[in-house]
FIGU-980881 format. One record per residue (C-alpha): residue number from 0; chain; x, y, z. Coordinates in pm, 1 decimal. Example, Ala and Ser with C-alpha at 12.3 -4.5 7.8 and 13.67 -1.06 7.14 Angstrom:
% residues 2
R, 0, A, 1230.0, -450.0, 780.0 $
R, 1, A, 1367.0, -106.0, 714.0 $
% end
This chain:
% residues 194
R, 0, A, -968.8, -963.2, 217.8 $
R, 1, A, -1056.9, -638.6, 307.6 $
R, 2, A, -1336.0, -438.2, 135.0 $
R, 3, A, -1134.0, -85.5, 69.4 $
R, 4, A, -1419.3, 37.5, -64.6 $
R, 5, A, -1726.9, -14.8, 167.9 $
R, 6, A, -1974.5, 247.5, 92.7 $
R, 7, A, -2010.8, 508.3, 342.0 $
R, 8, A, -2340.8, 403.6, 525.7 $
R, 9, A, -2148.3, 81.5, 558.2 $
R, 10, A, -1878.0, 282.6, 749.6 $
R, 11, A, -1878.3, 418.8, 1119.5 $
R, 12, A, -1778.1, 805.1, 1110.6 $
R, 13, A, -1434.6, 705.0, 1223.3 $
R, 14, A, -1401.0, 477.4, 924.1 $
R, 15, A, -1565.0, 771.9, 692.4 $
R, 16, A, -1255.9, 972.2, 864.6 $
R, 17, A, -1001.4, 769.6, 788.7 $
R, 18, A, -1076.8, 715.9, 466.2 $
R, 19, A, -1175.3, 1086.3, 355.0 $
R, 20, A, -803.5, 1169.4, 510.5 $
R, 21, A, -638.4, 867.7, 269.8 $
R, 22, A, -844.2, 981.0, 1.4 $
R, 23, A, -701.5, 1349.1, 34.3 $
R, 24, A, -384.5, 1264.7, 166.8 $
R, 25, A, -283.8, 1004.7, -165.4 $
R, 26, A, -437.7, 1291.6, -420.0 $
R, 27, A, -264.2, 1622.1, -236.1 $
R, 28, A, -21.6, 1461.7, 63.7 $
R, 29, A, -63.2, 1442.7, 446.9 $
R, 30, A, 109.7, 1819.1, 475.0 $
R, 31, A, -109.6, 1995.9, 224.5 $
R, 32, A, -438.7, 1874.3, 400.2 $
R, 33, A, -607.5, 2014.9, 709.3 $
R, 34, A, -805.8, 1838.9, 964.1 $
R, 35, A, -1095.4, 2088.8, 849.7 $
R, 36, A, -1058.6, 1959.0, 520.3 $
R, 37, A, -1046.2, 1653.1, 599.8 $
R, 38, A, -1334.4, 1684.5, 803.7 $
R, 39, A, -1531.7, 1824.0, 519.3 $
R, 40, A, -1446.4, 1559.8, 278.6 $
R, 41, A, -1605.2, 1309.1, 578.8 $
R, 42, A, -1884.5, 1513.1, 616.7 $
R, 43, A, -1842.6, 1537.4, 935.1 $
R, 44, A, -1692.1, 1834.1, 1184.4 $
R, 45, A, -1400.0, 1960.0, 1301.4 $
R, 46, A, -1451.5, 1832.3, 1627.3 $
R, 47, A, -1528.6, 1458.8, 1579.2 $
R, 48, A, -1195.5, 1452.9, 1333.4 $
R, 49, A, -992.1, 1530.5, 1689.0 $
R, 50, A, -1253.8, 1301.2, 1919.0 $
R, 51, A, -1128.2, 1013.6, 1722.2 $
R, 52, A, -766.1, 1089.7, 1611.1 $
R, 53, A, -655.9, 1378.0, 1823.8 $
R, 54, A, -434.6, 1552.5, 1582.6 $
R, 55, A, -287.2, 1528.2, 1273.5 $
R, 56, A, -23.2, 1292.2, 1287.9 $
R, 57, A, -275.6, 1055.1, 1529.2 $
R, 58, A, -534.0, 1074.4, 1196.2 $
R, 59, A, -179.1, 990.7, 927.8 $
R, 60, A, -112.5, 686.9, 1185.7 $
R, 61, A, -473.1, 553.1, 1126.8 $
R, 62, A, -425.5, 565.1, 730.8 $
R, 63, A, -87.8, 422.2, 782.4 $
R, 64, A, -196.4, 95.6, 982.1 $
R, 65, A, -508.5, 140.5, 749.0 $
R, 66, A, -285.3, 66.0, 420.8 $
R, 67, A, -60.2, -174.6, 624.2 $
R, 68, A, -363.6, -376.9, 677.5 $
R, 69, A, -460.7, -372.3, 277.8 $
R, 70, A, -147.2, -523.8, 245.9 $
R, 71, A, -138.2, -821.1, 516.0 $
R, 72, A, -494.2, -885.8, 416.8 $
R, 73, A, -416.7, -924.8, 52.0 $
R, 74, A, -92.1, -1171.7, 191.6 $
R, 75, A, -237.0, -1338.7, 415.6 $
R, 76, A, -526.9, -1410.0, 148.9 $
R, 77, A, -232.8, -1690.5, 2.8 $
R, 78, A, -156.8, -1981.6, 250.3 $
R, 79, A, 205.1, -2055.1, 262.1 $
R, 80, A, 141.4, -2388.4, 41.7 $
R, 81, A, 366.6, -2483.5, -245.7 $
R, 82, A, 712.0, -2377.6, -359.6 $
R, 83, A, 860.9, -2078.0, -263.6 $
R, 84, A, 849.1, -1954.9, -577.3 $
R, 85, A, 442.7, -2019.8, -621.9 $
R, 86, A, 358.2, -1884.1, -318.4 $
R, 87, A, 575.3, -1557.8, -380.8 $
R, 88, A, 351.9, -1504.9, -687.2 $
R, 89, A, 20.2, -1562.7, -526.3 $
R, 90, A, 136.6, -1301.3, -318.1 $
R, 91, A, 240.6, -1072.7, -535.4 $
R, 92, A, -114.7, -1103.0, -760.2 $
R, 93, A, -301.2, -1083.0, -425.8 $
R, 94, A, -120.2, -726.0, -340.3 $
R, 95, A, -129.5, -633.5, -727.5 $
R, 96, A, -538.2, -674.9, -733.8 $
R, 97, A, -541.5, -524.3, -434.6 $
R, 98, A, -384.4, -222.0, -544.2 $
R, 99, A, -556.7, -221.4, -823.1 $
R, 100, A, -923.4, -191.7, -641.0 $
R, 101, A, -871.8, 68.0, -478.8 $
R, 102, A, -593.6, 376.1, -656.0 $
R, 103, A, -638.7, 619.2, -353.5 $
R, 104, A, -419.3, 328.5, -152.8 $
R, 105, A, -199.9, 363.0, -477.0 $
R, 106, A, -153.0, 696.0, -465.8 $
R, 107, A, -123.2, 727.0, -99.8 $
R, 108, A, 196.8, 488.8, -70.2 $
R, 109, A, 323.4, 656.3, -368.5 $
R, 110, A, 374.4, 985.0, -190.9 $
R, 111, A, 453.5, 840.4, 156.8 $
R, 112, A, 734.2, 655.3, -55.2 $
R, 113, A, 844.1, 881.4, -289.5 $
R, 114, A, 818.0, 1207.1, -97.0 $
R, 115, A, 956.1, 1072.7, 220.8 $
R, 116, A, 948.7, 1301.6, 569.9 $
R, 117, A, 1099.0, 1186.8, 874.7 $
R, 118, A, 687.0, 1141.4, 990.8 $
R, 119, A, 615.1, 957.2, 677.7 $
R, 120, A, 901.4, 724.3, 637.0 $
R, 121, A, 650.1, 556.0, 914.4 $
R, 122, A, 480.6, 335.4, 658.1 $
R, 123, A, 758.9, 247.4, 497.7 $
R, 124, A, 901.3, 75.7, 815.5 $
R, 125, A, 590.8, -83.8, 897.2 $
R, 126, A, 561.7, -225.1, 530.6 $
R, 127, A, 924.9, -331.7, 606.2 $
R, 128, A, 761.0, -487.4, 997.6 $
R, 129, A, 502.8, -710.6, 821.0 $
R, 130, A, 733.2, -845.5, 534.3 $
R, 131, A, 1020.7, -912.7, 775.9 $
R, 132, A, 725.5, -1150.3, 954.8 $
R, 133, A, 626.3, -1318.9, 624.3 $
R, 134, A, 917.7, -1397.7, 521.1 $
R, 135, A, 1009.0, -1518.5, 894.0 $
R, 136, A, 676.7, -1744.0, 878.0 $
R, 137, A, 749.4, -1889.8, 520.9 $
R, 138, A, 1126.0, -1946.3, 633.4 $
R, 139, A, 1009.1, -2142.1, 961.0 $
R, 140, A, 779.3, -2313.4, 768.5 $
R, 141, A, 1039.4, -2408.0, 527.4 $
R, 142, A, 900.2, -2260.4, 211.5 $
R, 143, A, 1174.7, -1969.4, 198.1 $
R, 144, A, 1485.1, -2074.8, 171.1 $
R, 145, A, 1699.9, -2002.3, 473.3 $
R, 146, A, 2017.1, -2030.7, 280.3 $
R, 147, A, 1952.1, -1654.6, 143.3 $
R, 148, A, 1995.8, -1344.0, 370.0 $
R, 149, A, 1651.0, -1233.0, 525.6 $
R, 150, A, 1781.7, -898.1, 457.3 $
R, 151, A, 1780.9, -986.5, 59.8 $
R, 152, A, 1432.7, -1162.5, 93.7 $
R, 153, A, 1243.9, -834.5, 250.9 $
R, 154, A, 1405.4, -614.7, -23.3 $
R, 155, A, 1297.8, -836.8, -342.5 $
R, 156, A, 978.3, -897.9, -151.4 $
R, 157, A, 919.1, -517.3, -106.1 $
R, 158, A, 1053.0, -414.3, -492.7 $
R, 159, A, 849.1, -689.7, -666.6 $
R, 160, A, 498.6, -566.0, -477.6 $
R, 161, A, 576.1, -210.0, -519.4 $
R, 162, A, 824.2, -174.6, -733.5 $
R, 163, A, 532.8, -194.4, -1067.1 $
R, 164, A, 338.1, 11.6, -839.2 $
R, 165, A, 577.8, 337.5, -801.1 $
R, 166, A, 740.4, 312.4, -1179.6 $
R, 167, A, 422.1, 233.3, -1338.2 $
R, 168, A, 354.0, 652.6, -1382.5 $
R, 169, A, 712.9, 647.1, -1556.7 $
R, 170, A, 613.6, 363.4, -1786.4 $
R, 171, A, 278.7, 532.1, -1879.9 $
R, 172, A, 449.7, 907.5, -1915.8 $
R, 173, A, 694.3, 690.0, -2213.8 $
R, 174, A, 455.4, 479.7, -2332.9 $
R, 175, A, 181.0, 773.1, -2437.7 $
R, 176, A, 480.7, 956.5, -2644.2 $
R, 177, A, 611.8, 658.5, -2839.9 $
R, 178, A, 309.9, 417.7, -2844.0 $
R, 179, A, 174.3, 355.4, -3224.8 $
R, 180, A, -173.6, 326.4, -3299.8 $
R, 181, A, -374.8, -1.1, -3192.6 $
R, 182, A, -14.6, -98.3, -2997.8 $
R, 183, A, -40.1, -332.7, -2647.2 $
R, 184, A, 73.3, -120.0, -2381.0 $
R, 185, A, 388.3, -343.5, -2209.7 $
R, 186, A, 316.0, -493.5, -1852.1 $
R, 187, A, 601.0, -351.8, -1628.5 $
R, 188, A, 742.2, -665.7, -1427.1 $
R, 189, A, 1016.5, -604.1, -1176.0 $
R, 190, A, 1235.6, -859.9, -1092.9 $
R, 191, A, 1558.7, -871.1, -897.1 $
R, 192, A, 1848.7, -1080.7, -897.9 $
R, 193, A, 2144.3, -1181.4, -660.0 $
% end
């Protein structure tokens, strides 16, 4: 799987980019951050930002396909071996622990999800790119069943993986007002049905 996390003399100044910008971008989003600031964050200036990405949107793109490739790591982690229903989970645990190593990647598809733009809706679709092909590959390999739209398989693909991921602030927000003392905290599992 991917390292998210590589420390920075690990990383080539594009990398150190790219991963200042996500970093920024998940805690403030893509239109409250400058290239400059970005730029500061890497530690780098102005003008290697726009050597590597050229503008803006060229430097959102890279964190994009950066998150998209979190995900098809963390996917393609599970062979498609066993019942549909066994590999689905494998899945989903390899996306969940990815999530959970790294909360800038969190935070980022939070906001490119939640606070949609016509420029950010971008990930979104390319989330929706790679599933559409993993469910295609598990279907041809005939661990998916092929009886069930492809349509309904994307969207209970896409819910389960990030459905915990974008209600889990709700469940937290509740759960620190009515919580007693010494009290497990719930796991939020999201399932949907036909």
């Amino acid at each position: 799987m991917l390292n998210p996390r590589a420390t920075n003399d690990d990383l080539t100044a594009k990398a150190r980019i790219r991963n200042a910008a996500m970093d920024l971008y998940a805690q403030y989003g893509a239109e409250r951050v400058s290239l400059r600031a970005v730029a500061a964050e890497a530690g780098v200036t102005l003008g290697l930002v726009q050597h590597h990405f050229k503008t803006k949107a060229g430097l959102v793109d890279a964190v994009d396909q950066l998150v998209v490739d979190y995900f098809a790591a963390a996917v393609g982690s599970v062979p498609p071996s066993g019942t549909a229903a066994e590999v689905a989970a494998a899945r989903d645990e390899a996306v969940r622990t990815m999530l959970h190593s790294d909360p800038a990647v969190v935070n980022y598809v939070r906001r490119a999800v939640l606070e949609p733009s016509e420029t950010r809706i971008r990930l979104l679709d390319t989330l929706i790119a790679l599933t559409r092909r993993e469910v295609a590959g598990l279907r041809e390999a005939g661990i998916a069943s092929t009886e069930r739209r492809e349509s309904d398989q994307i969207v209970s693909v896409l819910v389960r993986q990030l459905g915990e991921l974008l209600l889990a602030p709700l469940v937290d927000a509740v759960w620190e007002r009515v919580a007693e003392p010494d009290q497990a905290k719930p796991r939020l599992a999201i399932k949907l049905e036909d």
